[in-house]
N, C-alpha and C positions, 0 to 999 in steps of 0.2 A: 624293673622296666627294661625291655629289650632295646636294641637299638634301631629294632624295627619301627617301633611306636615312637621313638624321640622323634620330635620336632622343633625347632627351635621359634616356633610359633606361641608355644606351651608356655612360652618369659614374658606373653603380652608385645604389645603394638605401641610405638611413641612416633609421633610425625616430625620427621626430621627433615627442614625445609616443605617441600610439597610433596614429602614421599613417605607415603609408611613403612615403617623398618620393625622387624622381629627385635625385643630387645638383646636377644642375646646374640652377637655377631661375633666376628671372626678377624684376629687381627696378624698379620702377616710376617712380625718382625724376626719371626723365630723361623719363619719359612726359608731365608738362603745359606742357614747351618746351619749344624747340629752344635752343642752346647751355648758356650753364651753369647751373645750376639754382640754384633762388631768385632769379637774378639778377632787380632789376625793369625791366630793360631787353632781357630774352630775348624773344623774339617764341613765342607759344602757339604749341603743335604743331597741326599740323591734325590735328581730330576724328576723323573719319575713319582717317586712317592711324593713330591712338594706338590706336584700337579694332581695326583689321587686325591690328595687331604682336599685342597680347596674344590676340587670337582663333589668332592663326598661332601664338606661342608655344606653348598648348594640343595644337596639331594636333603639334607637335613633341615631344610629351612632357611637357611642363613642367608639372609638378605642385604646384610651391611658389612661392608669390609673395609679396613683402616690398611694402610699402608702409607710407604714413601719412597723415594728414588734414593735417601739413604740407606735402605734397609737394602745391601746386597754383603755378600761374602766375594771371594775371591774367584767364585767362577756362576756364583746364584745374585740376580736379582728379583727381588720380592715382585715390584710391577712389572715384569715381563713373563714370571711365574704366571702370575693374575693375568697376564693377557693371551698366556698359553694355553690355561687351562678354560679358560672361561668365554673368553671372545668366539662369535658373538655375544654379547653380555647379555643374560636374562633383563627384558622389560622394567623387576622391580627391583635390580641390584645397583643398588647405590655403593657408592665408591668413596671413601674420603680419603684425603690426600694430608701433607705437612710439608711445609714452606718453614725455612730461616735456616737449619743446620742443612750443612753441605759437608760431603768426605771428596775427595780426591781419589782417581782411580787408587790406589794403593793403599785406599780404605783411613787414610790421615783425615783426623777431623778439621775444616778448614773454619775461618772465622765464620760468624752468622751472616748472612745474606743483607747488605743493608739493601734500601728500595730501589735502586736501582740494577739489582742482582736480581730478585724474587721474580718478575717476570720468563728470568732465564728458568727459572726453577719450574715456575709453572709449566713452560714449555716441556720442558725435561720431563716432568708427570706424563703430558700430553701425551709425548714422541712413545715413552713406555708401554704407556698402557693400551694407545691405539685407539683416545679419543680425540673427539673437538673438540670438548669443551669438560670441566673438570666442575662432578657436583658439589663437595666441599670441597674446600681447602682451609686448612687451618694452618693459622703463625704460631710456630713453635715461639717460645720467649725463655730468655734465661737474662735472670734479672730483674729488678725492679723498675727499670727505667722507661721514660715515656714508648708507648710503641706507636704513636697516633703517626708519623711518619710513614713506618711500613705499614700499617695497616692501612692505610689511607692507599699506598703503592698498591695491595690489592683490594681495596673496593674500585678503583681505576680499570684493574682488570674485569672484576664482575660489571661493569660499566659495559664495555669490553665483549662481554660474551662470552670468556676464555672460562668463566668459573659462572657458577649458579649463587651457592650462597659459601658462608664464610662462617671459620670459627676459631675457637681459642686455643691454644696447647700449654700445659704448665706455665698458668696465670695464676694474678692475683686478684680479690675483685677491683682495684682499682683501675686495672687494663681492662678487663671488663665495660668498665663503665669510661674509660674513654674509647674503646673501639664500639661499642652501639649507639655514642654521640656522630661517628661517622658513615658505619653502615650497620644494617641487622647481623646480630649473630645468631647461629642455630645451636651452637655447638657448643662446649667447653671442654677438652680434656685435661685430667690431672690426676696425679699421684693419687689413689685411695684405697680402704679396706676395711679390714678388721683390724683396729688399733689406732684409726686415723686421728689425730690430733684435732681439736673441736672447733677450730676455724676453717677444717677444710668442710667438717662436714653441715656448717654455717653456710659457705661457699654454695655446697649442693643445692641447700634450700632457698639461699639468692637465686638460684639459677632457676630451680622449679618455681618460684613465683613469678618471673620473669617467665616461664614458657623457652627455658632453652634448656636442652639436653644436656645433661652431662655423664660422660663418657670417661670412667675411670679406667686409667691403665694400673700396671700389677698389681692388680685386685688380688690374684693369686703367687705372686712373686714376693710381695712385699717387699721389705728392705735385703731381698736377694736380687732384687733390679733385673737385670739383662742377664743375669745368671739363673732365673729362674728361684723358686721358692727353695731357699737354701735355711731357714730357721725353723728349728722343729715347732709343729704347732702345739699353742697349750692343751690344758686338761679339756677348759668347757668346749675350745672347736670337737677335739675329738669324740667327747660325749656327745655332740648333735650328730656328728656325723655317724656313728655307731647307732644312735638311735632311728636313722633312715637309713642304715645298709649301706651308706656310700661313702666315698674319699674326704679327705679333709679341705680338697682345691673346689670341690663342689657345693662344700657348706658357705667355703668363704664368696664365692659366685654369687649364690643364693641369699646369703646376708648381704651382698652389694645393691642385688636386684632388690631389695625388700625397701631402699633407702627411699626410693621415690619411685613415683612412674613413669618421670620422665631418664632416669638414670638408666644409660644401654653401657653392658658388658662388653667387650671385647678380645675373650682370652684366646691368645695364641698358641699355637702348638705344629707340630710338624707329625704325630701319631696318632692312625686315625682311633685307635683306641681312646689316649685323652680328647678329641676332637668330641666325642658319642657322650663322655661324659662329663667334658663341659658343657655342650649341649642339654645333655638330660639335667642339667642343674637348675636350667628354667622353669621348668614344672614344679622344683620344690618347694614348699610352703610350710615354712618354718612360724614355732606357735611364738606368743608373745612373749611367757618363759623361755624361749631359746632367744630371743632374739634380746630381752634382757641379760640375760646368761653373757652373750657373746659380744655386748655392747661396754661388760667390764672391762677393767683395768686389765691390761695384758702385757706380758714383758715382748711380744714381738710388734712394738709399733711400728705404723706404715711411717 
């Protein structure tokens, strides 16, 4: 497949809130440096190329883009990138956003946002990106502890205008089910892959009977996190992926996609080369022996 023919149409369609989104999108965190992110010894991406990728993303299809006003480096931030290269924003580019983790200019991680901060947050999205009003926003969570407080803070805002709809960020299902006692969620994002532990991928299936998206981050990273995919992958990935001619971050893409229909990808990258073949990962179609194959026991769990 050339990269002429990629489209990220190719991964199928999930309606996320009232908009339909390409599954395979684009997520930004790796756009204001190069190596691992937040790191304060990354070197910025060059401008330039950070604004190519996402403008080239677009041309590829890509219709949904993850970011947050955390995701900057020392001289890059990820939503003013996205509002560089893309404003005015195409008609059907949906934007999600993440509320609760805050850094300090000096890139210090500061405590999580309790509800009377998250407003500020929102605004801070707003001011970035160069909208009025923000179509997702999801609460980041870290913890088990009740979140019906701050989420409560932003259904206030969707009340508000300031936000459309809402969603979840590394949850459990119990948070789950007290933030859609409060408001609709569209969304979930969380840790997943190949190797995921069998309550997350329980989790996914709560969330497709329910009709709400779920949105796995380092699907391709794994437990290399913000460093990117740092453990070699096993025997069966690389057997599939030899067996279609292409990389091992694209197998792993392609077996996230295969989990449900309503699960949308979002890998990152700053080179439009990986960009073309994360992308082209949505067209693959992997048989039921691979997908047995690659659902065994593996020493790289997420």
């Amino acid at each position: 497949m050339t990269s002429q023919t990629v489209n990220a149409a190719d991964s199928g369609t999930w309606m996320l809130g009232d908009r339909t989104v390409n599954r395979l999108g684009f997520g930004t965190m790796r756009l204001p440096q190069t190596g691992e992110a937040f790191s304060p010894t990354a070197p910025p991406r060059d401008r330039d190329q950070a604004i190519a990728v996402l403008r080239r993303a677009v041309e590829l299809g890509v219709n949904h883009l993850d970011t947050a006003a955390f995701y900057f480096s020392s001289l890059r931030s990820a939503n003013e990138l996205v509002n560089r290269a893309l404003a005015p924003y195409p008609d059907d580019l949906v934007i999600t956003t993440k509320v609760g983790p805050g850094r300090a200019p000096s890139g210090d991680w500061l405590p999580h946002a309790d509800p009377g901060r998250l407003r500020g947050q929102v605004e801070e999205n707003l001011r970035q990106l160069g909208r009025d009003h923000l179509y997702v926003v999801n609460l980041r969570v870290v913890g088990a502890d009740s979140i019906a407080e701050r989420f409560g803070a932003l259904a206030e805002l969707r009340e508000a205008g300031l936000v459309r709809h809402l969603g979840l960020s590394n949850v459990r299902p119990h948070h789950l089910a007290e933030a859609v006692a409060i408001a609709p969620v569209v969304c979930v994002q969380n840790m997943y892959g190949i190797g995921a532990p069998r309550e997350q991928s329980e989790f996914l299936d709560l969330c497709g009977e329910q009709g709400i998206a779920f949105v796995p981050f380092y699907a391709i990273a794994g437990t290399g996190r913000t460093a990117g995919a740092t453990v070699e992958d096993g025997p069966a990935i690389r057997a599939v992926a030899r067996a279609h001619g292409v990389g091992t971050a694209q197998i792993r893409l392609a077996w996230t996609l295969h989990r449900g229909p309503h699960v949308l990808a979002i890998p990152g990258t700053g080179d439009p080369v990986h960009l073309a073949q994360n992308v082209a990962a949505g067209s693959l179609r992997l048989s039921r022996d691979e997908l047995d194959a690659l659902d065994s026991p593996h020493p790289e769990e997420v």
